[in-house]
ZAMARGU-4260 file (C-alpha; in steps of 0.2 Angstrom, whole numbers, plus 5000, padded with zeros to 4 digits):
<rodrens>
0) 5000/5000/5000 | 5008/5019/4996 | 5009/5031/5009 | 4995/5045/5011 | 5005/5057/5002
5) 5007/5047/4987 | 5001/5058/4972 | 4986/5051/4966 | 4982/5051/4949 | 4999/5055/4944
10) 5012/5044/4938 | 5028/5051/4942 | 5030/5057/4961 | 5046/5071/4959 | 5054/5084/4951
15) 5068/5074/4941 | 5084/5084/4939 | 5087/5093/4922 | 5104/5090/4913 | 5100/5106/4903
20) 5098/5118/4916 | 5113/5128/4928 | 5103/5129/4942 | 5087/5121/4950 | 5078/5116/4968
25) 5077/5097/4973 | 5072/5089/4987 | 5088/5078/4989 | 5087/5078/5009 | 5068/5078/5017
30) 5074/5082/5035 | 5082/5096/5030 | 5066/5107/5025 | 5053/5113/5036 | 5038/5110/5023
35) 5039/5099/5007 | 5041/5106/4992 | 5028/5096/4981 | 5014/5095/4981 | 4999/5088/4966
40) 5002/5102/4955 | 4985/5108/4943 | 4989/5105/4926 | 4996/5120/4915 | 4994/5125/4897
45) 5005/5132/4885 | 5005/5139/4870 | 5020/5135/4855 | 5022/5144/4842 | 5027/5129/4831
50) 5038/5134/4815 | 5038/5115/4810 | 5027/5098/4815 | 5032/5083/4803 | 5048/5076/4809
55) 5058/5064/4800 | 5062/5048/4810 | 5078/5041/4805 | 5081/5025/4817 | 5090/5009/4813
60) 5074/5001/4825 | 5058/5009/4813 | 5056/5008/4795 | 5057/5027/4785 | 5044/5035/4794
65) 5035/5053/4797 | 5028/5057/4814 | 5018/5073/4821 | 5013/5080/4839 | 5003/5091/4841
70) 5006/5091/4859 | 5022/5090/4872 | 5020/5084/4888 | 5005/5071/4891 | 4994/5070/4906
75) 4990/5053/4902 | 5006/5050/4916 | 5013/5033/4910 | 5026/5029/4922 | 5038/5021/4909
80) 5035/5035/4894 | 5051/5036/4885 | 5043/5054/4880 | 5048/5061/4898 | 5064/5065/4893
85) 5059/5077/4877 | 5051/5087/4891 | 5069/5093/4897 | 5070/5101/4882 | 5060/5115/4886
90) 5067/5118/4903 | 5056/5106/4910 | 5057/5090/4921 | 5053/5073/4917 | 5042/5069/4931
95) 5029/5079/4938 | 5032/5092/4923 | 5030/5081/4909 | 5010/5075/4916 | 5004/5092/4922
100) 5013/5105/4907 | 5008/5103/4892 | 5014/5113/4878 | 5002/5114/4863 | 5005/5117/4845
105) 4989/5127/4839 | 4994/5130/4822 | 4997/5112/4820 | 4986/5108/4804 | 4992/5124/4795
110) 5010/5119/4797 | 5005/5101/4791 | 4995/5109/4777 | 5011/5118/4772 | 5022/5104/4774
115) 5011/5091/4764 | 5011/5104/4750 | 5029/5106/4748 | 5033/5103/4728 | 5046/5091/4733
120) 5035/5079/4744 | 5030/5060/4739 | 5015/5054/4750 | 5021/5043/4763 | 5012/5040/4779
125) 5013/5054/4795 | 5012/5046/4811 | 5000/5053/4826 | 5009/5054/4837 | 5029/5048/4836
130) 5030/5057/4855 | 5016/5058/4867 | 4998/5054/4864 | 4988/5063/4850 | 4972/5061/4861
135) 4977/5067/4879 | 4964/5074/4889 | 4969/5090/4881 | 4963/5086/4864 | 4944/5083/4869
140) 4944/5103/4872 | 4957/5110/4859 | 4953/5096/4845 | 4969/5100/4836 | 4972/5081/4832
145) 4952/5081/4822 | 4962/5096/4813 | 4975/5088/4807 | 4964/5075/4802 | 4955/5087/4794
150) 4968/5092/4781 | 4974/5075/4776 | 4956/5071/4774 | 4954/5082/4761 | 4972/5082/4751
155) 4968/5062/4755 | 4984/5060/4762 | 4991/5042/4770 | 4990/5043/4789 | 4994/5030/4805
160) 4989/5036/4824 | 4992/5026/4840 | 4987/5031/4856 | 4978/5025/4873 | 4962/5034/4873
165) 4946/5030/4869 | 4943/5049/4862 | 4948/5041/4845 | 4929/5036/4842 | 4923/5055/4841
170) 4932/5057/4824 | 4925/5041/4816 | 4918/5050/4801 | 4935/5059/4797 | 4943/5041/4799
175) 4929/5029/4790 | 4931/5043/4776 | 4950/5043/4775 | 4948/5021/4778 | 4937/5024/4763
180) 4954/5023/4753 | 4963/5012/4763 | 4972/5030/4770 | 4974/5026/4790 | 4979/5013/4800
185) 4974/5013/4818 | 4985/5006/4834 | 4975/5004/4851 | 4989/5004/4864 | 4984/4990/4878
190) 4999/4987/4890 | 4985/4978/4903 | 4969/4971/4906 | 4973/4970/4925 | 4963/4989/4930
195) 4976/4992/4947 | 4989/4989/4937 | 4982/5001/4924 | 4977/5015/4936 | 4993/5014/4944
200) 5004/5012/4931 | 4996/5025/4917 | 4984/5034/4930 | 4975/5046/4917 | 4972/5034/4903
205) 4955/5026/4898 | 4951/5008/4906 | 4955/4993/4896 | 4938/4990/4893 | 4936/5007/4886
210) 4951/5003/4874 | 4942/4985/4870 | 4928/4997/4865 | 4937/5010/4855 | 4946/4992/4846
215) 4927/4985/4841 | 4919/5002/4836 | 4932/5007/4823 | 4933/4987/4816 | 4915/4988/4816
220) 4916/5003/4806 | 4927/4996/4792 | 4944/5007/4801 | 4959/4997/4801 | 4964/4995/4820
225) 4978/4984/4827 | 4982/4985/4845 | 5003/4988/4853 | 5006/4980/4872 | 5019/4992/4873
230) 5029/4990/4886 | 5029/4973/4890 | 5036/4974/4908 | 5044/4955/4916 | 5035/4954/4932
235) 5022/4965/4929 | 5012/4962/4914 | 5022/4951/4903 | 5010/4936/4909 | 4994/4946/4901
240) 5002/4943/4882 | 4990/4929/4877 | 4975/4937/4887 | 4978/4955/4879 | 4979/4947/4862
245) 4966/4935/4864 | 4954/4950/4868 | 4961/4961/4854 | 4958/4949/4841 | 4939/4947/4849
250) 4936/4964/4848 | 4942/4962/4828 | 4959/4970/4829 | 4969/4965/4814 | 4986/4965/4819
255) 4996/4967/4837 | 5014/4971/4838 | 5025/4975/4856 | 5041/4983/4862 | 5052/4976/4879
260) 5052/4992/4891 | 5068/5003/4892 | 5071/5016/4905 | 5081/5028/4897 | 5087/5044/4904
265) 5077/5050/4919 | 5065/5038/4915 | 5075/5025/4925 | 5074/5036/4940 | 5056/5040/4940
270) 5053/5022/4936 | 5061/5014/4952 | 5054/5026/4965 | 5036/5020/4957 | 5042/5005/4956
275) 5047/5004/4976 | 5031/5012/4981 | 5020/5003/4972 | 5028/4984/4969 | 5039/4984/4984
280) 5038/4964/4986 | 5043/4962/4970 | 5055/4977/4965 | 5070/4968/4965 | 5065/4953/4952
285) 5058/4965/4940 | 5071/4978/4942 | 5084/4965/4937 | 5073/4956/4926 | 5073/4973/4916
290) 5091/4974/4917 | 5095/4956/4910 | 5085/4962/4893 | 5097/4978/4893 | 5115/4972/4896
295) 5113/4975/4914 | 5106/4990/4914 | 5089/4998/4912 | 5096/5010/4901 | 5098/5005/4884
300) 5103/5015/4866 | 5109/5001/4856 | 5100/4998/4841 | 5092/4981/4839 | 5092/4979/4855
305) 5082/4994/4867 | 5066/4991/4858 | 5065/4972/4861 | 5077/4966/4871 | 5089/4952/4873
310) 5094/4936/4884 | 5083/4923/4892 | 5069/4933/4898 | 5066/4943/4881 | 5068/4927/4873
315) 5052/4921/4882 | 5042/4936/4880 | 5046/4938/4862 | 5041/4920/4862 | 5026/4918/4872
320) 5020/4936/4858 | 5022/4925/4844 | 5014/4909/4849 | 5000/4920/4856 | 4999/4932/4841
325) 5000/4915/4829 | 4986/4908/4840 | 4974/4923/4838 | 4978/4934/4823 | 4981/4919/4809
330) 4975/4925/4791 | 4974/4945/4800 | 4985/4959/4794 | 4981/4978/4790 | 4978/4984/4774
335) 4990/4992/4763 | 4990/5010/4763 | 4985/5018/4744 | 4997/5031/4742 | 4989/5035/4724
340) 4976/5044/4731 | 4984/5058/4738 | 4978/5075/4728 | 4991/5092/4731 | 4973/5102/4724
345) 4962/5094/4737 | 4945/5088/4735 | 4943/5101/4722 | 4953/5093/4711 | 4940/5080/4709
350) 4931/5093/4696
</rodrens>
């Protein structure tokens, strides 16, 4: 059980450090302050004044690909998010900064407009999001995501999303129109079916039935949806692979894929003091369980390896995936995108 000040609905439960800045306040010794220094902050909004939103991802680990994020930060609070560490960027932390400061990007579709338009570019599919999620809480008000949407809609450009919210289903026409020429691909994310794990492992998110929901609803409507168990964590949820499969494919997903967790960064540290509060019985066999997938340790860069893993225990995990995806998704697969379709004069150059 966590103590009474454990901050609920957040994942993270500090201020991490920030390699970027000269000087900054930490809590390093609790007896030496009269009054803590945290607290559950509100969360923050603010605006960016983008100059660019499509970003080339160039990674030995992903094939060629395209992302956009139209937001920074996410309150969704996944513990393990490798996101976190982007937030340093703007002078932020990790932690408690990452979930409650979130930096939109309000002139997101016009900046993808321009981009998509660019004489030089060959249709290939954008990603939403390559960062944190397109569909944070966030997006139900500021709906920049059903922008965005919006314009490749109408240039009927390719497109891919993932995320771990069930606000996906408010934009079904926009998605059934763009599925209407095999244009998007949807990825459900579902790291658990277990709902304390959930709750306390990505605090902000929707259940996993609401997911299972989301999954059925856009199969139902002809949308291509798959689902990711991303991160599989040894000792925490590794054991759910064939039951989070076995649901997915229920609910008519087409594909799954995974990743091993990685702890990159101040991820690692944020990761371990959640980890301590909230599994202390077991913190020890899944801390070094992490570290045998990594080389001995939770952080990891080398390509081939920090995505999936290697050694015995990823060797089981990768194997109980493939029995289980060979079990429930035989004869499934996601449609090819149709890059012919896309139209630099927009729907009015139908006439």
């Amino acid at each position: 059980m966590v103590s009474d000040d454990y901050f609920k609905g957040r994942g993270a439960q500090f201020k991490t450090g920030n390699r970027f800045l000269k000087q900054q306040y930490v809590q390093a010794h609790i007896e030496g302050v009269d009054e803590q220094l945290l607290e559950n902050p509100l969360t923050q909004i603010f605006q960016e004044n983008a100059k660019k939103i499509v970003n080339h991802v160039n990674s030995p680990d992903l094939w060629n690909m395209y992302s956009a994020n139209p937001y920074q930060g996410c309150e969704h609070g996944c513990i393990y998010c490798y996101a976190r560490n982007t937030h340093e960027y703007y002078g932020f932390s990790a932690g408690l900064d990452f979930e409650s400061k979130i930096i939109v990007k309000k002139n997101a579709a016009d900046l993808l407009e321009k981009f998509i338009l660019h004489p030089r570019w060959q249709a290939v599919p954008i990603m939403l999001s390559g960062n944190t999620d397109c569909y944070q809480p966030q997006e139900k008000k500021l709906q920049i995501t059903r922008s965005m949407l919006k314009v490749l809609a109408n240039y009927r450009h390719p497109v891919g999303l993932i995320t771990k919210n069930s606000l996906i289903t408010r934009d079904l026409d926009l998605l059934k129109d763009l599925a209407s020429d095999n244009l998007v691909n949807v990825m459900i994310s579902i790291t658990t079916l277990n709902e304390d794990l959930r709750r306390q492992m990505e605090p902000r998110t929707a259940s996993s039935t609401k997911r299972l929901q989301a999954v059925e609803m856009l199969a139902s409507e002809g949308i291509p949806v798959g689902v990711m168990m991303a991160p599989v964590i040894p000792g925490l949820n590794h054991h759910e692979i064939p039951n989070v499969l076995k649901a997915a494919a229920e609910h008519g997903a087409l594909t799954a894929g995974m990743t091993a967790v990685r702890l990159n960064g101040s991820v690692g540290k944020l990761f371990e003091d959640w980890l301590r509060k909230n599994f202390p019985d077991r913190f020890e066999k899944v801390w070094s369980q992490i570290c045998s997938m990594h080389g001995g340790e939770v952080n990891d860069s080398k390509f081939g390896r920090r995505m999936t893993g290697d050694g015995n225990i990823a060797d089981m995990i990768h194997q109980l995936f493939v029995a289980s995806k060979k079990k429930h998704f035989a004869g499934r697969s996601m449609p090819a995108y149709d890059l012919t379709k896309f139209r630099k004069g927009g729907l009015l150059s139908l006439f």
